[in-house]
Structure formats: structure tokens, C-alpha cells
C-alpha positions in Angstrom: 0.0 0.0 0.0 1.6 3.6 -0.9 2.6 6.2 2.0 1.7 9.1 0.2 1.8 12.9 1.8 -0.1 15.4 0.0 1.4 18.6 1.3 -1.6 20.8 0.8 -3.4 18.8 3.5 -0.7 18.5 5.7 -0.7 22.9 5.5 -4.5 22.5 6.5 -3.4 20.4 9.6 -5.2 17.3 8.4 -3.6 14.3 8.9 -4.6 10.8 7.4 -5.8 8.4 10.2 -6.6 5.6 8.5 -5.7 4.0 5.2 -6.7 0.7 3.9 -7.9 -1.2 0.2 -11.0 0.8 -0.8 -11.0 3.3 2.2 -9.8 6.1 4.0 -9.9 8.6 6.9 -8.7 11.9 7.3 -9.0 13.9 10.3 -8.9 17.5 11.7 -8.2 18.7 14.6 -10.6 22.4 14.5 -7.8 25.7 15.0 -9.3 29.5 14.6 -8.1 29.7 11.3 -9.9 27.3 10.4 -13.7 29.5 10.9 -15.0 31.6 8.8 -17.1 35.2 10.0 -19.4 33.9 12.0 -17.5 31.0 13.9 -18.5 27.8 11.7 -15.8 25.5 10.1 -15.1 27.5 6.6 -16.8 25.7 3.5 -13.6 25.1 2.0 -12.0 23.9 4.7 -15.0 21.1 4.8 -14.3 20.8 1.0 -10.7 20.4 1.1 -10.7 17.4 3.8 -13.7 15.2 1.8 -11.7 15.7 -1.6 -8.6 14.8 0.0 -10.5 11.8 1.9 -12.0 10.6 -1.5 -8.8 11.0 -3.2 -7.2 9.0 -0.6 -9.9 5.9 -1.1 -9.3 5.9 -4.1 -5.6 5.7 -4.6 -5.3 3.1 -2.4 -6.4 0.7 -4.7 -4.3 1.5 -7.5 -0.6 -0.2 -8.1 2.9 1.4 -8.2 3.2 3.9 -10.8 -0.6 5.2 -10.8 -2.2 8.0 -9.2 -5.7 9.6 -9.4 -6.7 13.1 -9.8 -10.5 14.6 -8.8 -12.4 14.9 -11.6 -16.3 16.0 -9.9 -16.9 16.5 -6.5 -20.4 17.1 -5.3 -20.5 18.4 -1.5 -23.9 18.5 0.3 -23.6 20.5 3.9 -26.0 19.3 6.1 -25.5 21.8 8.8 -22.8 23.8 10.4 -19.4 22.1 11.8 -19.6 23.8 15.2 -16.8 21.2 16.8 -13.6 20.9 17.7 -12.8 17.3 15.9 -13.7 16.1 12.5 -13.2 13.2 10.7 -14.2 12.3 7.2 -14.1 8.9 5.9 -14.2 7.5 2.5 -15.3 4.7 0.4 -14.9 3.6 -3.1 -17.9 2.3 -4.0 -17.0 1.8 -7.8 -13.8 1.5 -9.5 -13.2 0.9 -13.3 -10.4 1.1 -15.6 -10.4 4.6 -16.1 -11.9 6.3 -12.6 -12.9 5.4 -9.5 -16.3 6.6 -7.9 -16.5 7.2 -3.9 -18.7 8.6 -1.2 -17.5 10.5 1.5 -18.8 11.9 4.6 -17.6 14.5 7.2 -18.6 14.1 10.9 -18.0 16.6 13.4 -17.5 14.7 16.8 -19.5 11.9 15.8 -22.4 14.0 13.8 -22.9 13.6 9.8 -22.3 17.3 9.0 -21.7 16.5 4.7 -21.9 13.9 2.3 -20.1 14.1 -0.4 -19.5 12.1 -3.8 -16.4 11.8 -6.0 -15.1 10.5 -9.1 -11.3 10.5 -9.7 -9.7 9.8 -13.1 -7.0 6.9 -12.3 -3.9 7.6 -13.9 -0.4 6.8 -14.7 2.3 8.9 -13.1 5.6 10.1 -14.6 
């Protein structure tokens, strides 16, 4: 299985909790500069950790010398993250030749907050 850091993430302070064939976690531990104006967990902050999530699932299926890259993602935000932990959690539901098609959803302190799918076009690296 590959040990991969994305660097982006690791600016966000996520870090990748769980990794496995067909799934993934990422998790966040909630800083200020995290919020937007009125105190909730910024929407793109939310974004960032399900894409990475998805993007995690779905690399973890692949062999050496193949990556994947996001191709859609559609977010739905159920209600505000208000907490101090959240975790998002990933699983590849479908995965072809081509792309790979995964579900992801975002719970702050145990609470569905987003659901999210993604497909990822599977490639070859350089």
C-alpha cells in the first residue's frame, strides 16, 4: 500500500488516520483559522478534507506507478461544523479502468455534517 503525503493537506493540519484497500480517513483537529465570520468551520476547509479523503480511497487501490486526480466532486452540507474534531471517511464504491467513484462523509464529533460524492480519473504517473 503507498505512503503518500499530500502537502496541501498537511498545511491544512489534516492528517490521514486511517488508510486501507477501498477506504480512507482523514482527520482535523478544528484551529481559529480554520472558521469563517461567524465562527462555523469555513466551507472550504470542509471541501478540502472530503476531496482529500475521496482522493485518498481511491488511490489506495491503485498499483505502483498510478495516481488519481479529482475529476467532480459534489459536496452536500448538512448543517454547520460547530466542533472541535472532525473526521471524514471514504469509500470507493465503484472502481473501473479509467476512474474510480467514492462517497464521502464529514462528521464533526460523531455527527454527519456532509456527504459528499467523487469521481477520480485513475492515472499513470511520470
Amino acid at each position: 500500500m503507498k505512503n503518500i503525503v499530500v502537502p496541501f493537506l498537511e498545511h491544512t493540519g489534516a492528517s490521514l488516520k486511517n488508510f486501507s484497500k477501498g477506504k480512507a480517513e482523514v482527520e482535523l483537529h478544528v484551529q481559529p483559522y480554520h472558521l469563517q465570520h461567524i465562527g462555523f468551520v469555513h466551507g472550504g476547509v470542509i471541501s478540502t478534507l472530503m476531496d482529500n479523503t475521496g482522493w485518498y480511497a481511491a488511490v489506495s487501490n491503485l498499483e505502483d506507478g498510478f495516481t488519481a486526480v479529482t475529476m467532480e466532486i459534489k459536496i452536500n452540507y448538512l448543517k454547520p461544523a460547530l466542533g472541535k474534531y472532525l473526521l471524514a471517511s471514504a469509500v470507493v464504491k465503484r472502481q473501473g479502468r479509467t476512474t474510480s467513484f467514492v462517497t464521502i462523509e464529514l462528521h464533526d464529533q460523531g455527527e454527519l455534517i456532509a456527504y459528499a460524492t467523487g469521481t477520480y480519473a485513475l492515472i499513470k504517473e511520470d
